[in-house]
C-alpha positions as CSV (number, residue, x, y, z in Angstrom):
1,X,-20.4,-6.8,-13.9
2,X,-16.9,-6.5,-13.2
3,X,-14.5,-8.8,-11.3
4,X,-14.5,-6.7,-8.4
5,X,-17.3,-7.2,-7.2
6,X,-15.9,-10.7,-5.4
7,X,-13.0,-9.1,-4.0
8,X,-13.5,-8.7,0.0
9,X,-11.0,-6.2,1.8
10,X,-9.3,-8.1,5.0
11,X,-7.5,-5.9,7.8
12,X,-4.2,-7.9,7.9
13,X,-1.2,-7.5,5.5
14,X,-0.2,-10.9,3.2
15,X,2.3,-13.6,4.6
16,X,5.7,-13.1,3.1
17,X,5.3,-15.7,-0.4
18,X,2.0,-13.4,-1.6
19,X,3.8,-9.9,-0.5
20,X,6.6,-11.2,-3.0
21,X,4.7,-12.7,-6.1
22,X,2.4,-9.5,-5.8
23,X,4.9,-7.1,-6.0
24,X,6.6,-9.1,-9.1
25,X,3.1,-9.6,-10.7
26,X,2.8,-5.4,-10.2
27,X,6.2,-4.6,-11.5
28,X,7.2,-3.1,-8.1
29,X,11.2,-3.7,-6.8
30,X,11.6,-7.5,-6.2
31,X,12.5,-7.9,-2.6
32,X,14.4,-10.8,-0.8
33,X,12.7,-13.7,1.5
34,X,14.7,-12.2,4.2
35,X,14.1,-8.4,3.3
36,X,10.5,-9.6,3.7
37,X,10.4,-11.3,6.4
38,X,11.8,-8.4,8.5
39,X,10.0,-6.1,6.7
40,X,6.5,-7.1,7.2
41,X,7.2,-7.2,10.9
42,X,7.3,-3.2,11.1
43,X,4.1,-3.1,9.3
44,X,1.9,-0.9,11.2
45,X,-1.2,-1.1,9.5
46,X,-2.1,-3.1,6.8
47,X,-5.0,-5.0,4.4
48,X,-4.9,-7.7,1.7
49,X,-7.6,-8.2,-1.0
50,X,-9.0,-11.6,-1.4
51,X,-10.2,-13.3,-4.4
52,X,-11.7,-17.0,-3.6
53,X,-9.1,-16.7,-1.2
54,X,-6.1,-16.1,-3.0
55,X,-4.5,-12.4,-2.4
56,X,-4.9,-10.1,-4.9
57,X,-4.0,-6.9,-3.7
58,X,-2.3,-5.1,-0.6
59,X,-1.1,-1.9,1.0
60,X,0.3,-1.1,4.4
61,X,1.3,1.9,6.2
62,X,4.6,1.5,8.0
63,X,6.8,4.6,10.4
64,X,7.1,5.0,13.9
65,X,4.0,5.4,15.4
66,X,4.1,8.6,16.4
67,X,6.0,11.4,13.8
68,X,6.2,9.3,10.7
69,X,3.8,7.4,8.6
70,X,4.6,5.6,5.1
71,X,2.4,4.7,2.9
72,X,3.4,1.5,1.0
73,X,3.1,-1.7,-1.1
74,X,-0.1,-0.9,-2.9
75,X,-0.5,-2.9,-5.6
76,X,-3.4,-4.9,-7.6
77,X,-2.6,-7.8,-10.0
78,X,-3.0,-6.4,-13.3
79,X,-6.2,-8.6,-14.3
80,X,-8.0,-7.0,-11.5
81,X,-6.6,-3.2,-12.1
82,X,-8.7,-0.4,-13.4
83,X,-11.7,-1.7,-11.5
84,X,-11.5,0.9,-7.9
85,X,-9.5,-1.9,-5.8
86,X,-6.7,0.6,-5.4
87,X,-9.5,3.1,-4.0
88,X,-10.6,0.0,-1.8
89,X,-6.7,-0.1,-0.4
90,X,-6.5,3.8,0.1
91,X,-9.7,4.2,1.8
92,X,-9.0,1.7,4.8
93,X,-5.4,2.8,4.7
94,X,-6.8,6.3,5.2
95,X,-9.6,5.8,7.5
96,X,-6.8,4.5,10.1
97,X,-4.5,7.1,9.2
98,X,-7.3,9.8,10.1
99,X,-8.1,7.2,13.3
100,X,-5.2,6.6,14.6
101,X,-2.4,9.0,13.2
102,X,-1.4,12.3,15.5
103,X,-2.9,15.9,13.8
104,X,1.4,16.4,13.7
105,X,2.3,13.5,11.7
106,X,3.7,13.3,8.4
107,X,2.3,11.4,6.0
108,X,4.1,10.2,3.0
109,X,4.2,8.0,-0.2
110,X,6.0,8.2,-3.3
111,X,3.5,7.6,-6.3
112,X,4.8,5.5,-9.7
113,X,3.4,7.2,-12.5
114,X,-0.3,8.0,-12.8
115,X,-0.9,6.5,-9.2
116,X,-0.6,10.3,-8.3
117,X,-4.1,11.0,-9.5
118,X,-5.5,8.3,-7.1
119,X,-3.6,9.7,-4.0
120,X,-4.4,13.3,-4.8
121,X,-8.0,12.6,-4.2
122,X,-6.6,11.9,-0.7
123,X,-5.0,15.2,0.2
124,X,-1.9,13.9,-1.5
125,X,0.8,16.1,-3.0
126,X,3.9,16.8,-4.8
127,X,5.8,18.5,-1.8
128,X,7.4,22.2,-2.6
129,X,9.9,22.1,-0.4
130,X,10.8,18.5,-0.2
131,X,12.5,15.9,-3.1
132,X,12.3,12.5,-2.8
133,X,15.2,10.6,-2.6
134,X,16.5,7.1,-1.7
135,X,19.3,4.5,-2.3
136,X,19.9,0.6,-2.3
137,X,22.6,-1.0,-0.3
């Protein structure tokens, strides 16, 4: 049985010490204790994955509320990867997206490297018309 299977899905994104040690332990941009802080204020939506307590995974969902909805953060510690907690993360992320988003919303993510399959399944894709872009200050 895998080591999954003891992983519970919580509706409330990590405190700012676990949002930056899981986004080293993923290999995702490091990001300040201030960035953070302010940050994880806007987050809009957003669930943690527990393991005997300790967080283990997230995603979150931040935007305006209204036009705009991005679709963050997700990440799994690599001992736990592989095993469907990313699909845990996209299905609650997506269940309030088709809840609470407006039918005119845009919905976006940008997908490292073979994430794309997982986000295809939902409705997910590379954009025609659009090219995503972005800079650091």
């Amino acid at each position: 049985m895998s080591e999954a299977h003891d992983v519970e899905l919580v509706e409330r994104f990590p405190g700012v010490a676990d949002y930056r040690r899981l986004r080293e332990a993923t290999g995702l941009s490091p990001k300040s204790e201030a960035a953070a802080e302010r940050g994880l204020a806007s987050t809009t939506y957003g669930v943690s994955l527990l393991r005997n307590g300790e967080v283990v995974g997230m995603g979150r969902i931040v935007g305006d509320g209204g036009c705009f909805h991005f679709v963050v953060d997700i990440a799994v510690v690599p001992a736990l990867q592989g095993q469907g907690l990313g699909k845990r993360i996209m299905d609650a992320l997506d269940a309030w997206l088709r809840a609470n988003a407006e039918p005119s919303a845009h919905v976006s993510l940008f997908a490292d490297g073979d994430a794309k399959h997982l986000y295809a399944r939902y409705g997910f894709a590379q954009s025609d018309k659009s090219v995503g872009m972005f800079y650091r200050v």
